[in-house]
VOPAGU-2260 file (C-alpha; in pm, 1 decimal, decimal comma):
REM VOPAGU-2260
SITE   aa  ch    i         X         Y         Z
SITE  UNK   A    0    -491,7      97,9   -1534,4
SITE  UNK   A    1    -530,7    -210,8   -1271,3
SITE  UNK   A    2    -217,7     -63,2   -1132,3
SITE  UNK   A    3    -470,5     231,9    -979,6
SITE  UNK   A    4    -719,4     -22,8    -896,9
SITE  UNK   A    5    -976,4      85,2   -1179,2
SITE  UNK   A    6    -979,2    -192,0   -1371,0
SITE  UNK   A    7   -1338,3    -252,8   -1459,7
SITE  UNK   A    8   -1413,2     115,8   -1518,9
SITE  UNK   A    9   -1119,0     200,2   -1756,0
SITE  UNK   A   10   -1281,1     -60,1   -1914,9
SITE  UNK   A   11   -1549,8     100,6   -1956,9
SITE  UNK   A   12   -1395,8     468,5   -2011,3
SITE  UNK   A   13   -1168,1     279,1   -2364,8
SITE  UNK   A   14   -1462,6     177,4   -2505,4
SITE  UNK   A   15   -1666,0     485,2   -2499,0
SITE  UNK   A   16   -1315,2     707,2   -2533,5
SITE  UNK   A   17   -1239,6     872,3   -2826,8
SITE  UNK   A   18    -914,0     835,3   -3033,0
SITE  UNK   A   19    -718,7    1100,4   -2856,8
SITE  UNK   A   20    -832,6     921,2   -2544,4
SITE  UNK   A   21    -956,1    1230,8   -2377,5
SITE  UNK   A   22   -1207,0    1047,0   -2153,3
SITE  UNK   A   23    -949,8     794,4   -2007,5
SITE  UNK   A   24    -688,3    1066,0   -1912,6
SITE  UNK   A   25    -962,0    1310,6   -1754,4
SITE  UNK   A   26   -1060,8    1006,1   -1548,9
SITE  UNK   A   27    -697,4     942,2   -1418,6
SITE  UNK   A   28    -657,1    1282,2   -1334,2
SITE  UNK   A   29    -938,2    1268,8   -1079,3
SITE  UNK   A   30    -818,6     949,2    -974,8
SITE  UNK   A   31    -517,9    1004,8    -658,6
SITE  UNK   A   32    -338,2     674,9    -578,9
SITE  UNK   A   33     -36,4     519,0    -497,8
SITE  UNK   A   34      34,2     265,8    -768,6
SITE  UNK   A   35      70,5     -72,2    -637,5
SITE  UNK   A   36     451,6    -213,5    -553,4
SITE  UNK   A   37     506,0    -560,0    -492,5
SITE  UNK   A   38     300,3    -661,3    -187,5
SITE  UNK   A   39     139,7    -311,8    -162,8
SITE  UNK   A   40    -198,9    -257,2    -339,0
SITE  UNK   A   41    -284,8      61,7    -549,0
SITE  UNK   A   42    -405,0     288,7    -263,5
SITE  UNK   A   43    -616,6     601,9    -194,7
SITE  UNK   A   44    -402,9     945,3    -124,2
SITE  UNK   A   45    -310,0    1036,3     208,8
SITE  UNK   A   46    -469,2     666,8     340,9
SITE  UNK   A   47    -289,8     394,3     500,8
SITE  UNK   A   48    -203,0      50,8     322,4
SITE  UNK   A   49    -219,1    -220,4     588,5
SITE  UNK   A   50    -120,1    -604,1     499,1
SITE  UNK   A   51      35,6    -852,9     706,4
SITE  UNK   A   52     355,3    -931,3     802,8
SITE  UNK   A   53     619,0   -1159,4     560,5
SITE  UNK   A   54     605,6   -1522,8     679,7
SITE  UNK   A   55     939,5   -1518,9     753,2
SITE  UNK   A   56     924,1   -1199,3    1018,7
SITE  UNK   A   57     890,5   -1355,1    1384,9
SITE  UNK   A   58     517,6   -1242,2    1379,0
SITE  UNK   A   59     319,2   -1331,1    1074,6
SITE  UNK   A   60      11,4   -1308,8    1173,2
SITE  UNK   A   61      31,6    -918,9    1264,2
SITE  UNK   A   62      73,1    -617,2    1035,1
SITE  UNK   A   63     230,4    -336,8     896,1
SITE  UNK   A   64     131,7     -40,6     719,6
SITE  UNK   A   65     242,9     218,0     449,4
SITE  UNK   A   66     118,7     584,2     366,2
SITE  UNK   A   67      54,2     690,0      59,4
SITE  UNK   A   68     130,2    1013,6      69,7
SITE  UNK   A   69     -51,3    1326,0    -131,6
SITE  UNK   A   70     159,1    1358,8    -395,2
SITE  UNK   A   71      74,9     944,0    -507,1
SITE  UNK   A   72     412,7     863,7    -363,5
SITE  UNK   A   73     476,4     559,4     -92,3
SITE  UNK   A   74     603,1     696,0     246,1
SITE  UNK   A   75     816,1     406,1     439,2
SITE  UNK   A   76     691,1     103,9     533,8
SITE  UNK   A   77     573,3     102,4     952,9
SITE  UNK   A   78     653,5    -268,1    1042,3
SITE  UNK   A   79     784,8    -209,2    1406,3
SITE  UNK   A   80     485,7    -513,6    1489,7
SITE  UNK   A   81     656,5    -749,0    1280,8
SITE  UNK   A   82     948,9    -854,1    1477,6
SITE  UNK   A   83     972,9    -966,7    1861,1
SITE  UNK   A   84    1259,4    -735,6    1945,4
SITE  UNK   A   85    1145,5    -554,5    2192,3
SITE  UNK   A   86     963,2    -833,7    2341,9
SITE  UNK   A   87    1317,1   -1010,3    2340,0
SITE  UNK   A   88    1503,8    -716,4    2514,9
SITE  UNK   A   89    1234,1    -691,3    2786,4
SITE  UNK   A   90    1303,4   -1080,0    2860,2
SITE  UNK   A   91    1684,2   -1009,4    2835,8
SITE  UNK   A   92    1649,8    -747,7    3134,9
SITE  UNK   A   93    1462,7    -984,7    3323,0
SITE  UNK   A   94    1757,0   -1231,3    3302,4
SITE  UNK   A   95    2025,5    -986,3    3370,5
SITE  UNK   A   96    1850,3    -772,6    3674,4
């Protein structure tokens, strides 16, 4: 249940649900998320997940993001401001022209 970010109110949902936990599954089933994955949080349908980038890319302290697509699945990860390559290759055609 924390996995789709509704902790607190599934809390809330068990202890009023009934045996057959009717309540609980009717509330999941309005609930549209990608389920968290490593890193990623549990996020919203058809949103963008944004956190930064791994220490060990050349550029920390920016980001990159990740769709979660309709159907609750994760579309690729968008980390293209994580690395310095093309900042590299424009200072590589300085030296060579």
């Amino acid at each position: 249940m924390n996995d789709r970010g509704l902790g607190g109110a599934m809390l809330w949902a068990v202890d009023l649900d009934t045996s057959d936990a009717a309540l609980t599954q009717k509330l999941l089933s309005y609930y549209k998320a990608c389920p968290s994955d490593d890193e990623w949080p549990s996020t919203q349908t058809d949103t963008d997940a944004t956190i930064n980038c791994p220490f060990t890319s050349n550029k920390p302290t920016n980001t990159q993001t990740r769709h979660c697509n309709s159907d609750s699945t994760w579309g690729p990860v968008s980390n293209i401001d994580c690395s310095s390559f093309m900042q590299q290759s424009l200072a590589a055609q300085q030296c060579i022209g």
